[in-house]
N, C-alpha and C positions, 0 to 999 in steps of 0.2 A: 219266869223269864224264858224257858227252853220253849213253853206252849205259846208263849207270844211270837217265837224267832217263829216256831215250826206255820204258825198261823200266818204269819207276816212271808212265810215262804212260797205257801201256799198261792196267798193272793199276789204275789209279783208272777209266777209260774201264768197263773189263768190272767193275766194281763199280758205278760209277754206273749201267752198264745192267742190271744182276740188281737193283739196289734202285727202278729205274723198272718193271721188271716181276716185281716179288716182293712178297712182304709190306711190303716198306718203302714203295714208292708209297704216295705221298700223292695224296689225290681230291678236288675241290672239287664239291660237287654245283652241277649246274645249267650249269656249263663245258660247251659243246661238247665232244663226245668224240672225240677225234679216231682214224681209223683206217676202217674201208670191211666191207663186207658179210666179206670174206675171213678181215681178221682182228680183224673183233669177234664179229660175230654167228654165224659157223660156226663156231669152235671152240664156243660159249658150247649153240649148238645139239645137236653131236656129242658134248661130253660128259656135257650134263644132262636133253636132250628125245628124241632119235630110241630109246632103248632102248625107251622106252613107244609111242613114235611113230613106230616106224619104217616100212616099206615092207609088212613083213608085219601082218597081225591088227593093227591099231595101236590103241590108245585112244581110245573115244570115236569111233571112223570117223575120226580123226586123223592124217593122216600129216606129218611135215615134214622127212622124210627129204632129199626134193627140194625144198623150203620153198626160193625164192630171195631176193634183194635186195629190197625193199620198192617195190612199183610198186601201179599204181591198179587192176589185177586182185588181188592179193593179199593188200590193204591189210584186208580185215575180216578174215583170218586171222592178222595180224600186231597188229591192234587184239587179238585173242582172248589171242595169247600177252602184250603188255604187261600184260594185265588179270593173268592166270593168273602170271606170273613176280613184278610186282608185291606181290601181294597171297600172295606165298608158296605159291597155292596147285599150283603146278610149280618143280621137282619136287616129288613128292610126299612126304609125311614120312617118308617109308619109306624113302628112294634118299638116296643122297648129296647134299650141300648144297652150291651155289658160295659161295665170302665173300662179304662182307657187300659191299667193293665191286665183287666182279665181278656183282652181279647191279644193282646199282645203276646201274653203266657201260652194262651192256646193256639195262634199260627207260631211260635214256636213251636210250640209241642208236637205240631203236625213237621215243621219242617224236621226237626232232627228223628223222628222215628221214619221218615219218607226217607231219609237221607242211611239211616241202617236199613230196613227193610230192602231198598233198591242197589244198595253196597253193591254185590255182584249181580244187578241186573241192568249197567248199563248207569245207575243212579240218578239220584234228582237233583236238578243244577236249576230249577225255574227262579230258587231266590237271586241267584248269579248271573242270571242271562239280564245285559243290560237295557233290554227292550220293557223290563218289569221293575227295572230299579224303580220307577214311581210305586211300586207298590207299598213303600215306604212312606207312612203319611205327610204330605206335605208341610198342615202346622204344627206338626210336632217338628219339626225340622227347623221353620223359620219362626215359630210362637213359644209361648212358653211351657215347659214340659209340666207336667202333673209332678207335687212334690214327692209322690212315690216312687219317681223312677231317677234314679243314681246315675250318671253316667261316669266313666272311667277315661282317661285320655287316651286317645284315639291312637291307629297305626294300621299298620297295611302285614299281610303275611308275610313274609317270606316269601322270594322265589325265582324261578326261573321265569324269563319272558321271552317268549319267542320272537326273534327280527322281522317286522315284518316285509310282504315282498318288495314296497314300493324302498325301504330301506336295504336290503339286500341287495337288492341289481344295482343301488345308487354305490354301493360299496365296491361291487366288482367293476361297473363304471370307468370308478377312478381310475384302477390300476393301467386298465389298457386307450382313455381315452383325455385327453386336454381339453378342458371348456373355456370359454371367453371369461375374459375377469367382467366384474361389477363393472356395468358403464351409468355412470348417473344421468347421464342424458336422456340413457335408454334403459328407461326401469322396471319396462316390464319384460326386456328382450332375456332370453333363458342364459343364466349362465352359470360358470361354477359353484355347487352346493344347492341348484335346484334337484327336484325332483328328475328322473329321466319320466318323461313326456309320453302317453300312447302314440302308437303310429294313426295311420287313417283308421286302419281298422279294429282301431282300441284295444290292441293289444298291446301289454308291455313287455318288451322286448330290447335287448342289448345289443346293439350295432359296432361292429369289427371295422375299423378304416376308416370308416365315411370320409372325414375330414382329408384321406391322401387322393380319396376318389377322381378325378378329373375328365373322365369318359366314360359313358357305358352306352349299352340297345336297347331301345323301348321306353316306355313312359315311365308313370312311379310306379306302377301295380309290378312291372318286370324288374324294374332296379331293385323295390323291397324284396323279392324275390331270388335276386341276384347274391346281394350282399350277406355277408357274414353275420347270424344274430344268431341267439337265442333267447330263449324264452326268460320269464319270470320261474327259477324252479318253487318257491316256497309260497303255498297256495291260504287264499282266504276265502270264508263260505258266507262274506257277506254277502246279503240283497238288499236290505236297508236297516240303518243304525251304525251303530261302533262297533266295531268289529275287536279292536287291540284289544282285548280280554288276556292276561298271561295265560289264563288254563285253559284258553279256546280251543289250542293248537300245538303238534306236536313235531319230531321232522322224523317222516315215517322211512324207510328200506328204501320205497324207491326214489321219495326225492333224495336220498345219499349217494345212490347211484347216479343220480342225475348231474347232482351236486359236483359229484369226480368227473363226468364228463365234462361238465362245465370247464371246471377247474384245468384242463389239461389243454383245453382250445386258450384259453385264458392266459396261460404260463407259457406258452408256447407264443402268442402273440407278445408277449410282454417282451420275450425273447429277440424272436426273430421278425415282429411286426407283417407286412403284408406277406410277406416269404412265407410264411405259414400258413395261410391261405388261399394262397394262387402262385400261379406257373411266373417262373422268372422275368418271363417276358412284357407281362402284364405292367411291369416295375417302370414305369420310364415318365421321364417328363416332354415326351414325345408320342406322342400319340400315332401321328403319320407313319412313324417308323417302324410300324407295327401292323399296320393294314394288311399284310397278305397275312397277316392272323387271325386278324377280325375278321375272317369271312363267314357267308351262311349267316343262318335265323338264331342267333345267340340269345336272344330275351330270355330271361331268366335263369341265368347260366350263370354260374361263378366266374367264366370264360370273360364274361360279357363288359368285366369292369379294365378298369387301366388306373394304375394308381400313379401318384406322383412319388420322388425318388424321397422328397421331403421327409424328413424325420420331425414326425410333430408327438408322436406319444412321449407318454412319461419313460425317462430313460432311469431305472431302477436298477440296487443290488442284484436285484433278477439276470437282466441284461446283462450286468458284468461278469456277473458268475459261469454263465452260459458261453460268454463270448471265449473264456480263457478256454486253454488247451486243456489244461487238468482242474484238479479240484484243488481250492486250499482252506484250512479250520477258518482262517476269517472272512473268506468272502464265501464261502458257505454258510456262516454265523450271519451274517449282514444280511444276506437274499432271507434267511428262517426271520430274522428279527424284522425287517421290515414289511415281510407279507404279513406273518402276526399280528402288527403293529395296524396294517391297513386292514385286517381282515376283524381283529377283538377289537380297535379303540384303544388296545393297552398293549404299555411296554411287557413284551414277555420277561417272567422270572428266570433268573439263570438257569435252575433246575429247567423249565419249560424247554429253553434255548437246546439244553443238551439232550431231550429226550429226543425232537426232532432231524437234532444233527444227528444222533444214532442213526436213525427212520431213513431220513435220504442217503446215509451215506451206506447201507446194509442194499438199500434198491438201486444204487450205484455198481454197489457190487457185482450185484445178479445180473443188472439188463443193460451198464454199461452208461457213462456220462449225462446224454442226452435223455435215452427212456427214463432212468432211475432217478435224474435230478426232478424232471416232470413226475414221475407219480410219487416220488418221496415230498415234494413241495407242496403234490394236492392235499394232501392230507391235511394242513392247516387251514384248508376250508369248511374240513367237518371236524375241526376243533368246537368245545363245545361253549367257547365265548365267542367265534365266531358267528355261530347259528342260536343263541342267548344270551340274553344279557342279565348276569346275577345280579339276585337282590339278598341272599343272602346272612347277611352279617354272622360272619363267622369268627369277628372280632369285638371285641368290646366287651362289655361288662352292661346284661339286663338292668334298668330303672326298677322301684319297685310293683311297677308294672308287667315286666317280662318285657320291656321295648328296648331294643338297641338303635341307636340311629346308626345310620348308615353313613361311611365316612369314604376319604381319597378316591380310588378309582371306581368304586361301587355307588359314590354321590355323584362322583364327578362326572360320571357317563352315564346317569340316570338325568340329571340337569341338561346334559348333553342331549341325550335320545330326546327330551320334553321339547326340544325346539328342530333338532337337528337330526339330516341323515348322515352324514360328515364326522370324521374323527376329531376328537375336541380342538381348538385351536389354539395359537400357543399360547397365550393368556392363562386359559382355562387350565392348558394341560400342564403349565408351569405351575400353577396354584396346586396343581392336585399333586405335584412331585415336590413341593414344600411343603406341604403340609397345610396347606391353607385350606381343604376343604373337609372342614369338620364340624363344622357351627350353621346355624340359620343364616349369623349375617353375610359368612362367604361366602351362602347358595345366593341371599340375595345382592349381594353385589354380583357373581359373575351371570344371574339371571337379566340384573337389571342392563349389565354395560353390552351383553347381547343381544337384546329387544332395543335399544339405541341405538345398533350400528346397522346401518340399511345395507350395506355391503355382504353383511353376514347371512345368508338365506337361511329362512326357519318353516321348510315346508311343514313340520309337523302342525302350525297352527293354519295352514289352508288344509291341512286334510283334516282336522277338528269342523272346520265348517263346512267340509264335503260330506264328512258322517253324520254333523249336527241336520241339515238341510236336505240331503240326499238328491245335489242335484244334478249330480255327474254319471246317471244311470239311462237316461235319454238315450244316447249310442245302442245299448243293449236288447232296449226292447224292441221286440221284435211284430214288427207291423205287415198285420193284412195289405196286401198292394190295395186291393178294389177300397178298401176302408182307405187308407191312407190318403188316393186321390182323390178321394171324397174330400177329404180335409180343406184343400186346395193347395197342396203343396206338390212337389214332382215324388214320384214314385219310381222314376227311374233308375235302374242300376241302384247305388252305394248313397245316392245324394241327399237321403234326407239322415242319412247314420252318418256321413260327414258332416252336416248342418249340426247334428249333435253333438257329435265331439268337438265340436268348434265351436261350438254353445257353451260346452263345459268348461273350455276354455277364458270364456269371453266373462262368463260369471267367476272364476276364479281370480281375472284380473279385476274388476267389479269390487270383489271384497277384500282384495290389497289396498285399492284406491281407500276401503271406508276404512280398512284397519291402520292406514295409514293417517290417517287424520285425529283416530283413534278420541273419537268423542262420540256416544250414543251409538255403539256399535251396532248394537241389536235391532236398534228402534230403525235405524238407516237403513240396515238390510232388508228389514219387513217393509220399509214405506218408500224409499229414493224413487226419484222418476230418472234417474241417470241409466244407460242402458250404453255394452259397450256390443258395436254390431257389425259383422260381415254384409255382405250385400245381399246375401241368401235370408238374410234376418230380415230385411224390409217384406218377405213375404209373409215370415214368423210372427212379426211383430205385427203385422197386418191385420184388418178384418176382413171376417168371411162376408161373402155378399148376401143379400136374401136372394129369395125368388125373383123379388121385383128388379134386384141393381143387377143383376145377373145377365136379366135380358135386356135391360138399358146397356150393361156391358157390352154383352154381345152385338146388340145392335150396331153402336159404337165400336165395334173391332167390325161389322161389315162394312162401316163406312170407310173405318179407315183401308179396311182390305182391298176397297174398289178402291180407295184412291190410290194406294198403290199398283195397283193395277194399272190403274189410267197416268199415272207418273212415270211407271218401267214401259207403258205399251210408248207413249210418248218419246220417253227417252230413246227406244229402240226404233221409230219411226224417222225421228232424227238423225239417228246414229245409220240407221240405213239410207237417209236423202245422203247423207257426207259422201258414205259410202259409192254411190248413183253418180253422186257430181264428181267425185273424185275419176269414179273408171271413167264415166263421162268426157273428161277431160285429157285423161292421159289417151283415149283414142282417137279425139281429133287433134294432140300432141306426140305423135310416137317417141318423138323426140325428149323429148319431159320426164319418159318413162323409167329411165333409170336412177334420176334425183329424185322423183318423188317415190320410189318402192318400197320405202322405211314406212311413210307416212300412207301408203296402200295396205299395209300389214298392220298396223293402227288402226286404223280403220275397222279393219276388215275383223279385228281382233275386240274391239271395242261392240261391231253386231251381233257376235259369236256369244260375250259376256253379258249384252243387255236381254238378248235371246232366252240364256242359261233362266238369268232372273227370271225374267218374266215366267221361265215355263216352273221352275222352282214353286214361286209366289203360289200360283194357279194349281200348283199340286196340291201344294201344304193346305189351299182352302181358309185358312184360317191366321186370325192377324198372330203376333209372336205375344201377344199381350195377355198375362192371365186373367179370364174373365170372373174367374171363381171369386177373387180375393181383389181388397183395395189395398194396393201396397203403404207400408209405413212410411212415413217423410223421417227419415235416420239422416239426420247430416251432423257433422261438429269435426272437430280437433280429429287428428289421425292417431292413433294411439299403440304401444305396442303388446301385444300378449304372446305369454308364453307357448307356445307350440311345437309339434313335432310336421317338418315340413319337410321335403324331398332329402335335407341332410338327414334326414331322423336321431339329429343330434346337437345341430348348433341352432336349431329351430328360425324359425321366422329373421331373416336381414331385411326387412321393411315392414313398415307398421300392419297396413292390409284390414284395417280395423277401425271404425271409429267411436268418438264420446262423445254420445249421443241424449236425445232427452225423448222417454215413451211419450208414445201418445197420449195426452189428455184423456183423463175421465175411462180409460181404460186397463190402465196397468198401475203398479202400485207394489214397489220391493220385489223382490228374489222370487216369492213364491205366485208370482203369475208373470214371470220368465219362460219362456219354453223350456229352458233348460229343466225348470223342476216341474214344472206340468206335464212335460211329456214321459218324465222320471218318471210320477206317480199316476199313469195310464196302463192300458193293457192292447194287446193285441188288435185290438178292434174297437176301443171307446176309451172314454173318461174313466178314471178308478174313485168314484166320491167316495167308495167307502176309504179305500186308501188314503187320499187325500186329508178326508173327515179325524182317519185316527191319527195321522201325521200331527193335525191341529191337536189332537187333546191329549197326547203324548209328548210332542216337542215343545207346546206353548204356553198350554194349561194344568200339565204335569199328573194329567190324569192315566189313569192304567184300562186296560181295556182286557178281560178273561183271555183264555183259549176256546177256540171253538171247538165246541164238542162233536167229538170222532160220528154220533149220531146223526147232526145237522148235514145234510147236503147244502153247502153255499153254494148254491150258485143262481145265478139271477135268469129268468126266464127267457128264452131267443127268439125276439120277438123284434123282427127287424122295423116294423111301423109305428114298434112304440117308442118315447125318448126314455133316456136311463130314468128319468126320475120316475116315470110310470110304471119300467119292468121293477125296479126296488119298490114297489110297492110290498113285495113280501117281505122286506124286512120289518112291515110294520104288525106283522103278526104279532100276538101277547109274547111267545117264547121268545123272542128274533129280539123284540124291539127295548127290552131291556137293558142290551149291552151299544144297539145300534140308533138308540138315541142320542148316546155320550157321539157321535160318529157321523150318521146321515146327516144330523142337518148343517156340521161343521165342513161337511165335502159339497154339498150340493151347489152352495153358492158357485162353484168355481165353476157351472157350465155354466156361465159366460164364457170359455173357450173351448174349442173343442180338442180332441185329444192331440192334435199334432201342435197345439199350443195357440190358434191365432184368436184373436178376441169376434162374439159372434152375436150375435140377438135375436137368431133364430134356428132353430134346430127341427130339422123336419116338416121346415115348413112352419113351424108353430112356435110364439115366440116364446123365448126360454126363460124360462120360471126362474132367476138364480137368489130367493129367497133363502133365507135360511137363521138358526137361530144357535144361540150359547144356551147349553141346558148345564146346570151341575155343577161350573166349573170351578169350585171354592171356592170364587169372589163374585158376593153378589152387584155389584158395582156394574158385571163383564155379562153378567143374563141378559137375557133378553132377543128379540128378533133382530136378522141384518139384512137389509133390502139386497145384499151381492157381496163379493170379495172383497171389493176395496171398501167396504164399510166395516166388514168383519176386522179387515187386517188392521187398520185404523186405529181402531177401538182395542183392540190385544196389543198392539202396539207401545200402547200409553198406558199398559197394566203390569204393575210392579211383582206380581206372581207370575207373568210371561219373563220379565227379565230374573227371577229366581230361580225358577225353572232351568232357565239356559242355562244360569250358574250350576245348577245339580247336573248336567250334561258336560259340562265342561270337566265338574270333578272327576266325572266317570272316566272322560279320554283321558285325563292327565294319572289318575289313579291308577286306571286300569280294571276299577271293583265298583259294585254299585253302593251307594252312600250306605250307614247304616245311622243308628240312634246318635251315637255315641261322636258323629263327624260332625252334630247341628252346629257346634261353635266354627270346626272350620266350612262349612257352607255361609255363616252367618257372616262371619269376616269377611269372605271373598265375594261375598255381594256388599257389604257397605265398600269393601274397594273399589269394588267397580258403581257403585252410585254417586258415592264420595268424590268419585273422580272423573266424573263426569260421563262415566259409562263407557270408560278406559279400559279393555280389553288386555292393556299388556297390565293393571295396575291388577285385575282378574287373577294372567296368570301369574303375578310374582308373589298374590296372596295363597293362590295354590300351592305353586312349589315352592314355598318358604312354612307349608302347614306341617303338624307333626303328620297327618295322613298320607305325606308325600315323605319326611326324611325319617321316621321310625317302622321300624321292623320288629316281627315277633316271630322267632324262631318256631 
């Protein structure tokens, strides 16, 4: 009996170990892997990389024959294979495949010894950077996972998130400024709880007064100039993508310093309002009364403004505090608890309340009412929930997962920040001092009753599709003048970077309108022919001429030139007979001559002006007509969008805009808008590669390497050829690997040129804008597209494009890029949004009601 246990042991021992290293292992993603250079990563290497890679001839100047253990010489060739293993694209499709968890096992293996080894060198963050979340396989994500991999219920780290800046300035904002309430009449006019708006010249920036303004010298370039702002202090280093990552960004020495100065111009205003910014006099609702002060060239002068006596800011504990002769514990207590209050989202603790009352009332001491109230008060701007917002859970009681969820004011302003840049409202913030925010259902009810109230502004989900889309970067790029008017646009001065920002604008209202209707979000973005357009867009939206229309243009601008010619020479030949008969007249009437002297000056005023024209006309040479471009026909409904406009603050009081329908057969959704075509351009042309990886990254949910430190990218300067000719070196054997997934996904878009207008010839020669779907996981989406609007189409109506989005969407609302273990909630939040008919809020209430949004893991 003992030789049959001992025998019977035996054989369960050598079964449990063929099924730990057989098909039957089971995998938990994300587990340390256990096991050493020896025997994970060489076998993994000998059987699937060194044939192509070996010692001889190897791939790509490739070898890894001798590849050893991951150290900080080696480490960018061991980043290159995570990338390549990852992303499927080694082995090649051709060669044999490892399972699905041995290649799994092995880009872990490499990320966790990359992530020791580079500890203190700076470290490896590539599986973190959200431009690589797809490197996470699509169908395993939305198919079914291999029985050997286990997943565990999902949650997010712990942590700190930093506010970002379009959220910071909206917070300091408040304090010192009063915005229009909701008007529903007028629902795109900016008002309380938007965003604060860039100026003209896309800078974000915080305006002191405007609203008491009533006079100043010079146009807007001297007013902006004039008035009281500052900056955005807390910086972000996107260019394109999502940028809110919590471990992006940190708040370094000198935005703290920046921060206090901030903070003191701020406190001070809150205080004493325009007093604190200008000379007494300036104060009046009298302007007249003040003229022998207004003398001399004041443009741009803080001199230069006159405010109204009007008290329109927010009149706070601040104010009161300030205004009394002394100090007392409770309106000391009040002014601490209310900046607190505006500056975290949260009621401060009593402990909190008393460390600060110490703080001011110690710098009271020292430098006396006024100085010690202002710098004791800053201080609650580099308080550290002011400038973060914890996620923490340093309450509760771990699942047997290690997840705490996250409960009252740590839910409640995590739900809060997911829509809002605003302090929770009283709804919410009542909930969360009940006790009611502790569950899914009360995230989803106070999720839900705030995505139904239109009055409630949720900028956070138009900057989700400023990140998703990237088409708010237009403004920035920075254009060759001689290229530029080439385009057929003006190149003068600021006006094609205000067309931009007025662009960005104009697309931001554009996808309220579709989110407002909130059906086939996605699909309406990529396909509407609706277009909301400035008058400077009818040249945007316009086509470029060829050779041929150009000089029929022109032609036609010399007829009309000579006819006005011959109309101003006319009118002026006219205007001088009146003239003729008129003195005519008064000379053989001497008498006449003092009733008719009004209408001798008339006259005589009317040859002077038709004179001007004429010599005008004949200077200029040329009619006022662009011959380059056929402008767009944009008419419809007048409409209002948000802007930053000479108030730089109560934006746009008339529409200035209309809703309008593109042109036929030439435009087709968001992405051949100028706004994101001229986004994804460069100094001097079209970006197709840019463009190409946009598609296979935003739509198709593919991943695209880094380009190696070896490669010079860049395309040949070769001003006679078109782009698609100079990228012919992409198509080299090394190049065209990565830039197949890319070239032919961008090239369609030259049907426009870079400053956005729609074209059909390029150079003269007409433009190629073929182009094809290689790879894209769904073979349904392969194949060649005769242009743009056949591409967009076609991706349009593919259920992996709208998947996609949803894994983009996780990322902004997360913060982190998906991993194994989220597929169920990716999986939910796309049948929400299909279920629901492609219902964007139904999206986000299935996000933030996931465990990936309310659990935390210390």
């Amino acid at each position: 009996m003992n030789n049959l246990c001992f025998h019977l042991r035996n054989v369960s021992i050598a079964i449990a170990c063929f099924i730990s290293n057989g098909y039957g292992e089971t995998y938990t993603p994300g587990v340390p892997v256990s096991g050493n250079f020896e025997n994970v990563a060489r076998p993994f290497l000998t059987n699937h990389c060194v044939d192509c890679h070996g010692e001889i001839g190897p791939e790509g100047d490739l070898s890894l024959h001798d590849l050893g253990p991951i150290d900080e010489i080696n480490a960018g060739i061991w980043r290159s294979v995570w990338a390549q293993v990852t992303l499927k694209e080694m082995p090649p499709a051709d060669a044999s495949q490892p399972e699905v968890v041995e290649r799994l096992k092995f880009s872990e293996w490499i990320v966790s010894e990359l992530s020791r080894v580079m500890r203190d060198k700076g470290g490896f963050h590539d599986h973190r950077d959200p431009n690589k979340g797809n490197f996470v396989d699509h169908d395993l994500l939305f198919g079914r996972l291999p029985d050997s991999i286990e997943l565990v219920p999902t949650s997010s780290p712990a942590r700190l998130w930093r506010v970002t800046p379009q959220e910071h300035i909206t917070r300091l904002n408040e304090l010192i400024n009063t915005e229009p309430a909701y008007d529903p009449s007028k629902p795109g006019l900016r008002t309380w709880g938007d965003v604060v708006p860039t100026n003209h010249g896309g800078e974000l920036k915080l305006y002191f007064g405007t609203d008491r303004i009533i006079q100043w010298q010079g146009g807007t370039v001297a007013y902006a100039t004039s008035v009281k702002s500052i900056p955005a202090v807390l910086s972000s280093a996107r260019t394109h993508g999502l940028e809110n990552y919590p471990d992006f960004y940190t708040v370094n020495s000198a935005e703290a310093t920046q921060i206090m100065d901030v903070a003191d111009d701020i406190i001070r205003y809150m205080a004493y309002g325009p007093y604190s910014i200008a000379e007494p006099y300036q104060i009046t609702d009298d302007p007249k009364s003040i003229a022998d002060k207004m003398v001399g060239d004041l443009r741009g002068l803080p001199t230069a403004l006159v405010y109204s006596t009007k008290v329109v800011r927010p009149l706070t504990p601040v104010y009161d505090l300030m205004k009394e002769d002394g100090v007392t514990e409770p309106s000391l207590r009040a002014a601490i608890d209310y900046l607190f209050e505006a500056l975290t989202f949260r009621q401060p603790l009593p402990s909190e309340s008393d460390v600060y009352i110490k703080i001011v009332q110690e710098s009271i001491d020292k430098l006396g009412k006024e100085d010690g109230a202002v710098l004791g008060l800053s201080s609650i701007f580099l308080d550290r929930d002011a400038l973060f917002r914890p996620e923490l859970v340093t309450e509760g009681n771990p699942d047997s997962h290690g997840r705490v969820m996250m409960q009252d004011w740590e839910l409640g302003l995590a739900v809060n920040h997911a829509l809002r840049y605003l302090k929770p409202d009283d709804k919410l913030r009542r909930a969360i001092l009940d006790g009611r925010m502790r569950t899914k259902e009360d995230v989803r009810r106070e999720v839900e009753r705030m995505l139904a109230d239109d009055s409630s502004r949720k900028p956070r989900i138009l900057r989700f599709f400023r990140d998703y889309f990237d088409y708010d970067l237009g403004g920035y790029i920075c254009k060759d003048n001689r290229a530029l008017a080439d385009t057929g646009v003006s190149n003068r001065g600021t006006a094609h970077y205000q067309a931009m920002f007025d662009a960005t604008a104009s697309t931001d209202r554009l996808v309220e309108l579709i989110l407002a209707d909130d059906t086939d979000v996605l699909s309406r973005l990529l396909t509407t022919d609706q277009v909301i357009a400035t008058e400077a867009d009818k040249i945007y939206f316009g086509k470029e001429r060829t050779k041929e229309e150009k000089t029929a243009a022109l032609e036609t601008a010399k007829q009309k030139l000579a006819e006005r010619i011959r109309d101003q020479s006319t009118k002026l030949a006219a205007a001088k007979e009146q003239l003729t008969e008129l003195e005519a007249f008064i000379e053989a009437h001497p008498d006449e001559a003092r009733s008719r002297k009004k209408e001798l000056a008339e006259k005589k005023r009317a040859v002077t002006e038709a004179e001007k024209q004429l010599a005008a006309t004949k200077k200029s040479g040329r009619n006022d007509e662009n011959s380059g471009v056929a402008k767009a026909d944009l008419s419809g409904p007048e409409i209002f969008v948000r802007v930053s406009h000479r108030s730089f603050g109560n934006g746009s009081m008339k529409p200035e805009r209309v809703l309008a329908t593109a042109p036929q057969g030439q435009r087709l959704g968001i992405l051949t808008h100028p706004s994101w075509l001229v986004s994804h351009s460069d100094a001097m042309d079209n970006h197709a590669i840019r463009r190409g990886r946009w598609i296979r990254e935003r739509l198709l949910g593919g991943g695209i390497p880094d380009v190696p430190i070896t490669v010079d990218a860049m395309l040949p300067d070769e001003p006679k050829n078109t782009l698609r000719e100079r990228m012919r070196v992409t198509r080299e054997e090394y190049c065209w690997t990565c830039h197949q997934k890319m070239d032919p996904l961008g090239l369609p878009f030259e049907m426009y040129n870079h400053a956005g207008l729609y074209r059909e010839t390029e150079l003269n020669q007409r433009v190629d804008t073929s182009g094809e779907i290689i790879d894209s996981g769904d073979p349904s989406l392969d194949g060649k597209v005769a242009d743009a609007i056949e591409m967009i189409r076609k991706i349009s109506e593919s259920e992996r494009a709208e998947q996609v989005f949803v894994r983009h969407a996780f990322r902004f609302w997360m913060g982190r890029n998906e991993t194994l273990h989220d597929a169920p909630v990716l999986q939910d939040a796309y049948h929400a949004y299909r279920e629901n008919g492609g219902s964007m809020n139904s999206l986000i209430v299935s996000l933030l009601t996931s465990d990936a949004f309310l659990y935390r893991k210390r």
